[in-house]
C-alpha positions in Angstrom: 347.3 201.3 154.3 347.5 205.1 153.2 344.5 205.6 150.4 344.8 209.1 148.5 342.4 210.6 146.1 343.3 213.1 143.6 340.3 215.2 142.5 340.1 217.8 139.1 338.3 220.9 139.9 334.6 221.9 138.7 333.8 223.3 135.7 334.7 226.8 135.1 333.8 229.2 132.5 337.1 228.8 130.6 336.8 224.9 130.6 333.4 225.4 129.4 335.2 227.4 126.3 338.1 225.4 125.5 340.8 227.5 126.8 344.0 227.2 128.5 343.3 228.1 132.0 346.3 227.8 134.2 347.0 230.8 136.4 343.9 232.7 135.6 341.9 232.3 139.0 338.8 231.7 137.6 335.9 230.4 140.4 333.3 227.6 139.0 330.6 228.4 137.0 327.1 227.3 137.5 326.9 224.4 135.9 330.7 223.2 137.9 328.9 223.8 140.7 325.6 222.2 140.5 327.8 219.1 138.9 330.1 218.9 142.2 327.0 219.3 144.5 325.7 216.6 142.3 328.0 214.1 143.1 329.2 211.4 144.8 332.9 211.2 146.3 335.0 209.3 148.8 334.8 210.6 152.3 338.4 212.1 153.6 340.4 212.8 157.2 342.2 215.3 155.6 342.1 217.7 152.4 344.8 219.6 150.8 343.8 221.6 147.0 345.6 224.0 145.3 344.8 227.9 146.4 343.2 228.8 142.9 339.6 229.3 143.0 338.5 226.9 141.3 340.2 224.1 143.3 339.3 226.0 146.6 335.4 226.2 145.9 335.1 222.6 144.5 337.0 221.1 147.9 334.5 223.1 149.7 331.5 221.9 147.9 332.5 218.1 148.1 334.2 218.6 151.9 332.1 221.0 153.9 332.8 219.7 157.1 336.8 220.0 156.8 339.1 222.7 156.5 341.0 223.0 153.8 344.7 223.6 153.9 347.0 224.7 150.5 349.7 223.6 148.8 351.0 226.1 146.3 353.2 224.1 144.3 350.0 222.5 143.2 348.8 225.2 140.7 348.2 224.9 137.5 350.7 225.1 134.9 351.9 228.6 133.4 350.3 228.8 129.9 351.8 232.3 129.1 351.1 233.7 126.0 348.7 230.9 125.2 346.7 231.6 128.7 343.0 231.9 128.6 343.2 231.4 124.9 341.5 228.4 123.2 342.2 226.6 119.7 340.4 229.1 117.5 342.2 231.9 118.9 345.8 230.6 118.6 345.8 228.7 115.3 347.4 231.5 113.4 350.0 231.4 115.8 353.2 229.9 114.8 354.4 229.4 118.0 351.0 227.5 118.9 351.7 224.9 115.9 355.3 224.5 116.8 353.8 223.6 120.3 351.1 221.0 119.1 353.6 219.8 116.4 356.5 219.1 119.6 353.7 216.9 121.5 353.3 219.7 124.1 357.6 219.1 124.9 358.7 222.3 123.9 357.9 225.5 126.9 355.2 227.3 127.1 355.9 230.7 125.4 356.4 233.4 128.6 355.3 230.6 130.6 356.5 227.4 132.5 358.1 224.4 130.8 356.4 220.8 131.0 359.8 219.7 132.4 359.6 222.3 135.6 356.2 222.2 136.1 356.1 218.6 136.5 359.3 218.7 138.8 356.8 221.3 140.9 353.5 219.4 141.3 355.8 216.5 142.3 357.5 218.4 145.4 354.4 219.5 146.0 352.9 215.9 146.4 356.0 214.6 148.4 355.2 217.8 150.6 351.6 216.9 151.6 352.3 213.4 151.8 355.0 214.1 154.3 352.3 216.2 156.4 349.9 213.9 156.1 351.6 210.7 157.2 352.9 213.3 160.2 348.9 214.0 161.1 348.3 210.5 161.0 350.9 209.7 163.4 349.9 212.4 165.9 346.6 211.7 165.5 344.2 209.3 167.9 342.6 206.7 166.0 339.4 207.1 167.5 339.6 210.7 167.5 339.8 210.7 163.6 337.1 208.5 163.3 334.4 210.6 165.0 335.9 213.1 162.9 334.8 211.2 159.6 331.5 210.0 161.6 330.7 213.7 162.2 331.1 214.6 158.5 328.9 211.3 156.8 326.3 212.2 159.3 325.8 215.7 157.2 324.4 214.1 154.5 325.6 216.0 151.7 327.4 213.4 149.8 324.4 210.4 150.1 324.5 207.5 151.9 328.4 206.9 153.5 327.8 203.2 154.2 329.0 201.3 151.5 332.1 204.0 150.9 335.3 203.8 152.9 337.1 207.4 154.2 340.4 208.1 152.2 343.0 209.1 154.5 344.1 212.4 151.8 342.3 214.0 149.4 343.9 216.3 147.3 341.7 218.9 144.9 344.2 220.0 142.5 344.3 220.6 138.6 344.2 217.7 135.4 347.4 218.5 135.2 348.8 218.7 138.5 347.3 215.3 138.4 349.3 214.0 135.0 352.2 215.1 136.4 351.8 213.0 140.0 350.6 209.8 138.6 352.9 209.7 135.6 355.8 210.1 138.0 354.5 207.8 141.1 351.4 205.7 139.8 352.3 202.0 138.8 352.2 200.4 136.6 354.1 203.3 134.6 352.0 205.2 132.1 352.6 208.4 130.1 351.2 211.9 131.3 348.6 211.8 128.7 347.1 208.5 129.9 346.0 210.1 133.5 343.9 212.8 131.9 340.9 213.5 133.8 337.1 215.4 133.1 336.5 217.7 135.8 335.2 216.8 138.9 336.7 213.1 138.2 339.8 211.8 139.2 341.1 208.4 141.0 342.1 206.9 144.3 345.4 205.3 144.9 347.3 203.3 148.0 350.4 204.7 149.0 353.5 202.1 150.0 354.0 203.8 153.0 357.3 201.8 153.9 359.0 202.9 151.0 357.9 206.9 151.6 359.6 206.4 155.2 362.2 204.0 154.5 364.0 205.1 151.2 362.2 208.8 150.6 360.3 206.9 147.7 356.8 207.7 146.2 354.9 204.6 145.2 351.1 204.6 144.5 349.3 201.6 143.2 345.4 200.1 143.3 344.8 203.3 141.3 341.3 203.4 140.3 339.3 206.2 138.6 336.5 208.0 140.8 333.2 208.3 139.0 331.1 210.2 141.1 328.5 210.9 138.2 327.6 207.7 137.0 323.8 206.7 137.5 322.8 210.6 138.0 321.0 212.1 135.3 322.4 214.5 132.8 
């Protein structure tokens, strides 16, 4: 079995405020960080994020003793002329309404379409599972679990007994997300339904035979990660 978890950034300042923040590379604010460092997530052999800021600093926070490596079709969606903008800001504009009126279907004025960003974040999956399932087959088995020994010795996420290692995890955007899970997660939901608070996200099994067999992503098991619950506010 090939488990995967898929894990939203900290909070930023922007999130904080409502607005659209795709390609503005905005780092975590205080309170994003002291709420990653505050939690608890699943321990991984390998960690890919998206090269924003955000995504960078949280997969450091959580993964300390692992390097991180980038994906760039990962990133956020495109916003254009609605980036860093929030609801008060834009509700005189007509293209904004004609937007929320469409169900978020129509492009992003100046920006990306929902259509190709999708079709991006979804290459950009198939691309790290590919080098992950390559790692895995290079790799010695005992090799990588010293590895994941080493890292639950550190401390910095609690007690690792009772939590089993994931063999990816991926630090991306809520809507890099959406995009994976409504395209490979089963049973088949909409986009909308995967939407994720930051700092949460879920954990999935990949069908590894029919990734290497037929070129076909299939994720199932998926379960959301709650690495807050039973900390105090």
């Amino acid at each position: 079995m090939y488990r995967i978890c898929l894990i939203r950034h900290g909070k930023t300042q922007g999130n904080l405020l409502g607005r659209y923040i795709g390609v503005t590379d905005e780092c975590l604010c205080q309170e994003g960080r002291e709420q990653i460092q505050g939690g608890v997530y699943p321990l991984a052999k390998l960690v890919f994020a998206s090269p924003l800021r955000r995504c960078m600093e949280t997969a450091g926070l959580i993964y300390p003793g692992i390097a991180v490596q980038t994906e760039e079709l990962l990133r956020e969606c495109d916003f254009g002329a609605f980036e860093n903008k929030n609801y008060e800001e834009l509700s005189a504009d007509s293209r904004y309404q004609a937007w929320v009126d469409s169900g978020g279907s129509l492009p992003f004025p100046q920006g990306e379409s929902h259509e190709s960003f999708c079709a991006r974040c979804r290459e950009g999956f198939r691309r790290v599972l590919h080098m992950g399932l390559v790692r895995k087959e290079r790799a010695c088995h005992l090799a990588e679990e010293r590895e994941v020994f080493a890292y639950a010795k550190q401390g910095t996420l609690g007690e690792p007994g009772s939590r089993e290692a994931v063999d990816l995890a991926l630090v991306v955007h809520g809507g890099t997300i959406m995009s994976i899970l409504e395209a490979f997660g089963e049973p088949r939901e909409s986009f909308y339904h995967w939407q994720v608070k930051n700092g949460e996200g879920f954990t999935a099994l990949l069908d590894e035979e029919a990734l290497e067999k037929r070129d076909e992503v299939r994720l199932y098991e998926i379960h959301p990660i709650s690495p807050f619950i039973g900390l105090s506010a």
